[in-house]
C-alpha positions, 0 to 999 in steps of 0.5 A: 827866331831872331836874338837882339842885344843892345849895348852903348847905352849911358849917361852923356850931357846935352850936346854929346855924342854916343853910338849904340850897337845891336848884335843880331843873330838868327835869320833875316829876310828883305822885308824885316826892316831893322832899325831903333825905336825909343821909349822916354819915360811916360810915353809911347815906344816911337819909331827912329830909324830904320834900314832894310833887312840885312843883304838887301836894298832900299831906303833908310828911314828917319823919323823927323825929329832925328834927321840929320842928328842920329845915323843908323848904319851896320857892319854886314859881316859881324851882323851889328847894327849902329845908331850914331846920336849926336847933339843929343838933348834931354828930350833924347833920354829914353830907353832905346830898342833895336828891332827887327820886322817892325812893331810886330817883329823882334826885340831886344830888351832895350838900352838906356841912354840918360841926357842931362842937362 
């Protein structure tokens, strides 16, 4: 059993900056990728990124349309995970998950981040 809480989350303008943190505790293997998806109003929950299971080795994932603006990071230690978002736009505005396994995997109950123009 995973427990995933999200914080950071707020209302920021366009082309701010704002970095999220997952709290993550329970046990974890190589295979649980763990990482942030989004949901923006009226549309589907999507993937952003991802880093392999805590301890473990091997790529981290983006999705395109947050390459070089978002960076998914974590403190082993303290068991946190970060996204560090910047040039944030509108379109950015969502309700952002931490998760761990994948779509069918662990979720936390989500963190809002407002972009106004």
């Amino acid at each position: 059993q995973m427990h995933l809480v999200e914080t950071g989350g707020v209302s920021v303008q366009t082309g701010g900056s704002l970095k999220l943190s997952c709290s993550v505790t329970g046990r974890t293997t190589c295979t649980a990728r763990q990482g942030w998806y989004r949901q923006a109003p009226r549309k589907e929950r999507e993937f952003v990124a991802a880093l392999p299971g805590f301890w473990c080795s091997g790529a981290t994932v983006y999705a395109d349309s947050v390459r070089d603006r978002f960076t998914i990071s974590r403190a082993h230690a303290e068991n946190i995970l970060y996204q560090q978002m910047t040039i944030l736009k509108p379109a950015n505005t969502a309700i952002y998950y931490c998760n761990s396994g994948g779509t069918s995997g662990y979720w936390g109950r989500g963190t809002q981040v407002t972009v106004s123009s």
